[in-house]
N, C-alpha and C positions, 0 to 999 in steps of 0.2 A: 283498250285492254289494260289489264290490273298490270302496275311494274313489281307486285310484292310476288315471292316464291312461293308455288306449289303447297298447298299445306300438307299438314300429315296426316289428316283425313283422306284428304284424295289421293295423295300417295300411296296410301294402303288400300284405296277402293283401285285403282288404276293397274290394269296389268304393266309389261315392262312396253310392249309396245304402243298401247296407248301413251305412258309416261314420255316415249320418244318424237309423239305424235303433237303432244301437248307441248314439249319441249320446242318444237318445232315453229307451235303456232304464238311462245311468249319471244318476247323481245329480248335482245340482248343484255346482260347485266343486271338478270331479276337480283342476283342477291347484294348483301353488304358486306363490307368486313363484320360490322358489330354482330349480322348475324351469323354469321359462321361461327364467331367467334363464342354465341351465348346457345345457340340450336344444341338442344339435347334428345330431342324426341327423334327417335328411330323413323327412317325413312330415306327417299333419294331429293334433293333441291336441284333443282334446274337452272341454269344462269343464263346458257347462250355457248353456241359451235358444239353443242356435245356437250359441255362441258358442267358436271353435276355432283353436289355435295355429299357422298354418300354416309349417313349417323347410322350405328350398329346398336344396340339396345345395351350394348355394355358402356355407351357412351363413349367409342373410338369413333373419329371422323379419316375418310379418305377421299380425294379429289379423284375421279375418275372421269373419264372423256371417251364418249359412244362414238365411233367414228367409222365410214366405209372406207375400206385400202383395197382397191382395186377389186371392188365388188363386193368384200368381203366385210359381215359386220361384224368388228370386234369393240372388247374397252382395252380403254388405256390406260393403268393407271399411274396416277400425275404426285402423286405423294400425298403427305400428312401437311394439313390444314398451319399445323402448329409451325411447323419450316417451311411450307411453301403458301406465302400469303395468296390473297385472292386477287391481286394485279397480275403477279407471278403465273398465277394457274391462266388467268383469260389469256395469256399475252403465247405461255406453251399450246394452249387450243387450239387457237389462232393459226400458229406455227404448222401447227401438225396436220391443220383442215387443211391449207394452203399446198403443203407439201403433198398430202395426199388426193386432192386434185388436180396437182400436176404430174401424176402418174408414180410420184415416191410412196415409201414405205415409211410412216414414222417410228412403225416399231421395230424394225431393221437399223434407224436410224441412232435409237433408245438402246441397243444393245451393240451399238458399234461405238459408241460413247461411254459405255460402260466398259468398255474395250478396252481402253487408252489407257496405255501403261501410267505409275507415278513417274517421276523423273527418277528415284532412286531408282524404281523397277526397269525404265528405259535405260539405264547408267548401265548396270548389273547385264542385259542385254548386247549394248554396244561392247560389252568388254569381252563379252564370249565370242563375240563376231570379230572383233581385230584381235584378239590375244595370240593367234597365230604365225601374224605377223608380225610382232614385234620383233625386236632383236635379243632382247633378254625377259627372263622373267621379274627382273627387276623392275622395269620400262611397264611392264604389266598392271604389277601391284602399285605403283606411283601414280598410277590411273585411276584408280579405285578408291588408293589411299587418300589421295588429294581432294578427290569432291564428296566421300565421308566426314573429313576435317573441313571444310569450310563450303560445301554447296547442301549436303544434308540437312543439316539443320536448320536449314531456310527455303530449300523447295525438292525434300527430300519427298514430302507426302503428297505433292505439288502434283494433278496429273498435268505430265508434259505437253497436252495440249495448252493448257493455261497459263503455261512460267511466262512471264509479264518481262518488257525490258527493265520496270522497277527491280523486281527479280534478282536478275543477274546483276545489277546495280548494288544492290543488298550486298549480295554474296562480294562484289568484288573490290568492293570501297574500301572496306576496314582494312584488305593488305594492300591494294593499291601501290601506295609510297613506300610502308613499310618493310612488306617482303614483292617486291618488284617483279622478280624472278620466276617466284611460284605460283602471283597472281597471273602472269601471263600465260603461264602453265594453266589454271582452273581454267583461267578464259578459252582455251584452246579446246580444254576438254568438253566444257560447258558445251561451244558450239557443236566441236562433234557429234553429241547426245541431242540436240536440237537438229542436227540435219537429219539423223537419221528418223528423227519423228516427221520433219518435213518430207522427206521418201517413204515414209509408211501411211502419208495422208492424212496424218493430224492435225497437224499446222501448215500458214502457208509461209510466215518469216523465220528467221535465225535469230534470238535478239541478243545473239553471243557478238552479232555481227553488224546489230542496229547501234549499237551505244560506242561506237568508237571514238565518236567525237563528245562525249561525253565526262571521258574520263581527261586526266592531264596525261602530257606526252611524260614517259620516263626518260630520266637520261641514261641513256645507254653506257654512257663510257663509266659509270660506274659498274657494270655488271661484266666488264672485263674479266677476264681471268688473269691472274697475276705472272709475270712474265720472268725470265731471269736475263740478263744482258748475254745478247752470246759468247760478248768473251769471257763468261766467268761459267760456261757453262762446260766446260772441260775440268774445271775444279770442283765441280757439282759431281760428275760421272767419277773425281778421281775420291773424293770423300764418299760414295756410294759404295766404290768398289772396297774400299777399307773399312766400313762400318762389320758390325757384327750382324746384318741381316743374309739370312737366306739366299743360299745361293742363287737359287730360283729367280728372284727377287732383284739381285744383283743382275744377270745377265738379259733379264725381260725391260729391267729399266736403259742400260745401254742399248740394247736394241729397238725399243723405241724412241731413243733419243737419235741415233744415226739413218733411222727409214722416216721420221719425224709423223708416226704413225699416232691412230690415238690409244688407251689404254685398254681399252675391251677388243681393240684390234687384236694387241698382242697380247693380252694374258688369257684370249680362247682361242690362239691361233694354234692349230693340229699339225702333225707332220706331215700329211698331206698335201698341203697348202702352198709346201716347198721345195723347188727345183733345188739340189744342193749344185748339183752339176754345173748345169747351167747360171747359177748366181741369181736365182728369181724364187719371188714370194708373190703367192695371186689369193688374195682376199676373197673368198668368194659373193655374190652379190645381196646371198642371205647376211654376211656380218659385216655389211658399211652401210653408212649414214645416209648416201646417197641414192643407194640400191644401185649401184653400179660394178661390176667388177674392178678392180684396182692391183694392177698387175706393179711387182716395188723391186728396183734391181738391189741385190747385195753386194755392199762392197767388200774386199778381204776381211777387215775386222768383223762385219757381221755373220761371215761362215764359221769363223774361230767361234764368236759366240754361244754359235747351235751346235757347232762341234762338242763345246762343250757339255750344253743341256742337253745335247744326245746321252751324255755319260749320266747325266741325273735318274735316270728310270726308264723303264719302257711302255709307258703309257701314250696315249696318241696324244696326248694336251703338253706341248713343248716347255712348258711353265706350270708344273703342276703346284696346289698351294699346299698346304698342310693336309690336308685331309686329302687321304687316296682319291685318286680319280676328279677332284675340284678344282678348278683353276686358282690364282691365285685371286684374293679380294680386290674390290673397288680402289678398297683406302688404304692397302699394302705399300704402295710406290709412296703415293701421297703423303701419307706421315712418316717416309722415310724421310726422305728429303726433306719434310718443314722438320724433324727431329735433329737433325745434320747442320739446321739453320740459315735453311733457306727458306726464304716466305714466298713460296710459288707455288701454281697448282702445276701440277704433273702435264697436263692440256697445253700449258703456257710454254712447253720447251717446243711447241709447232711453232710459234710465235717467233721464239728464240730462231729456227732456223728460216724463217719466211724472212727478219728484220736483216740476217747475214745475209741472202739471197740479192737484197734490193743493197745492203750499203756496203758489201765486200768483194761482190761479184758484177758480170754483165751478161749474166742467163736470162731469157726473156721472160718477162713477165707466166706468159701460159704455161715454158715449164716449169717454175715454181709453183703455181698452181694447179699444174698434174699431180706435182708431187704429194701436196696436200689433198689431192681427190677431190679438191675442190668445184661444182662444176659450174658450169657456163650460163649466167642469167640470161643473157642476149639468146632467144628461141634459132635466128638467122645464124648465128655464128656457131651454135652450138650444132646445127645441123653438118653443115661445112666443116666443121674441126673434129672428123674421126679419128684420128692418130693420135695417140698416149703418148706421145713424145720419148718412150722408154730410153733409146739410145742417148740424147740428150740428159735424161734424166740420170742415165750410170755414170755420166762426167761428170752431174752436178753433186750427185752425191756422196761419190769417191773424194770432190774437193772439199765436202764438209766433211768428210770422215777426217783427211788430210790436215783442214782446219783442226778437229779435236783434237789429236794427236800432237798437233804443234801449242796445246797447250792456250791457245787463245793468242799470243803471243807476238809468233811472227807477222810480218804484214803477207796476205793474201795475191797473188799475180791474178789478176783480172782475166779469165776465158774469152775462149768465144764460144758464144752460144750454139 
């Protein structure tokens, strides 16, 4: 038998089922590249599996593949000659004969791959699906904002089937060493947006999750947050209270300085939240880090506190900011204190009262780390240890109130725990 194509004689004389008859009875890979490449005469070329040159008289070529899908004869078409060479075309044929003799669909297959979101469009997705969960909407747009600035622009048009671990490599090199913090941040997000492609059937790895040994270790102890020594931190609260900020302001920062709470604890904690009576503040499990409830005893000074921000307005938000009804900002507390001249982050007065816990006291370890909400890595231990330690904890914290008031000063008499 001839290995040359069909001409375009007999192409024109040949109905379509003859053509499919004929196609049948030539060999595999009648055609060339060269000719695909130079064929201008109108007609259909035959190569092998279906798979056939279609030229138009206007001189457009398209690669189409005659194929049965479960009885049924349809075509497939396979694209433009120009972008899909003719290795490319034999090799999708190939695919799709195979497929569809083993009972698949290739053109179900064709339209489930057309399917697959980009990675921006899967980002854009995953965010509407956890935005509820957050804690704030800050924590929201930091999700979005972050893989616009550095994962967009390198596998934003990227469908998420295809993001490569070069990829994410790409993306996360250049901040790597230099912003430590935030690259860890993309990387988290990165993966997120790959899992969720791996649960919708796109992919079958994570390669947020393939490159870890890849990159170098950071060191952590530089991304510390800066700390104040506890004895100086009574002089901290006592230049707060005297500065010219807001009252507001003033009393949300003492208060989380003596519950050694974090700062979105208390600048959106409601008056709901708090038993005056009783001397108790209960986090509810929507505004902690943990998703745990976190129940915090008050000592005298921190009822006087609220006492007081009782007298500030009557809105539910205990610490309201400038603006009616808003709580107070992120960076309200924070540049008070670095402006007062202290080089600390507002975070780091937990720190302040964890370092008094371990070198001025003999509270045990666990309730110091109630106090903090901090919880339990060990799964065994963590099952067994249901108790909050609360009562414990009203002794601990009354002796750090105790502590502040004495100015840092005096020496501390050791408990029992």
């Amino acid at each position: 038998m001839s290995s040359h194509p069909i001409p375009h004689s007999l192409g024109d004389k040949l109905g379509d089922n003859e053509l499919a008859e004929a196609s049948v009875r030539r060999p595999e890979k009648a055609l060339t590249a060269q000719f695909v490449k130079t064929v201008k005469d109108a007609g259909k070329y035959f190569d092998g599996h279906g798979l056939f040159l279609r030229v138009l008289s206007n001189g457009s070529k398209q690669w189409v593949q005659r194929i049965t899908i479960r009885g049924k004869r349809c075509e497939l078409g396979l694209g433009n000659p120009a972008l899909v060479p003719l290795a490319e075309a034999r090799q999708t044929a190939l695919e799709n004969r195979k497929l569809a003799r083993s009972g698949g669909d290739p053109m179900q297959a064709k339209k489930d791959a057309q399917a697959v979101l980009t990675f921006a469009e899967a980002a854009q997705r995953v965010y509407e699906l956890h935005r509820p969960t957050w804690r704030n909407e800050k924590h929201a747009k930091q999700f979005v904002s972050t893989l616009e600035t550095y994962a967009f622009p390198r596998i934003g048009k990227v469908k998420v089937a295809d993001v490569t671990t070069a990829d994410v490599l790409a993306v996360l090199t250049p901040i790597w060493t230099t912003k430590p913090e935030t690259a860890r941040r993309v990387k988290q997000r990165l993966g997120t947006v790959l899992k969720w492609a791996v649960a919708q059937g796109w992919r079958q790895d994570n390669p947020a999750e393939a490159i870890n040994q890849a990159l170098p270790k950071h060191d952590r102890t530089k991304a510390q947050r800066k700390a104040l020594p506890y004895k100086e931190v009574a002089s901290c609260i006592s230049s707060v209270q005297s500065s010219n900020a807001g009252m507001a302001t003033k009393l949300a920062f003492e208060l989380l300085v003596l519950t050694a709470t974090r700062s979105g604890e208390v600048r959106h904690a409601v008056w709901s939240e708090f038993d005056l009576v009783n001397a108790e503040w209960v986090i509810p499990v929507t505004r902690m880090k943990a998703k745990k409830e976190h129940r915090i005893p008050l000592c005298d000074r921190a009822l006087k506190l609220l006492e007081q921000a009782k007298a500030l307005g009557d809105t539910d938000l205990v610490f309201e900011g400038t603006k009616r009804g808003k709580a107070l900002s992120d960076a309200t507390m924070s540049k008070l204190v670095k402006e007062l001249g202290f080089d600390v982050d507002v975070h780091g007065f937990r720190t302040s009262f964890r370092t008094w816990t371990q070198e001025q006291t003999n509270f045990p370890r666990e309730v110091a780390e109630a106090a903090l909400a901090h919880t339990i890595k060990d799964k065994a231990e963590a099952a067994y240890a249901r108790s909050d330690l609360f009562e414990k904890r009203r002794m601990m914290m009354d002796a750090w109130a105790a502590f502040l008031t004495l100015d840092g000063t005096a020496t501390v008499v050791h408990l029992n725990g």
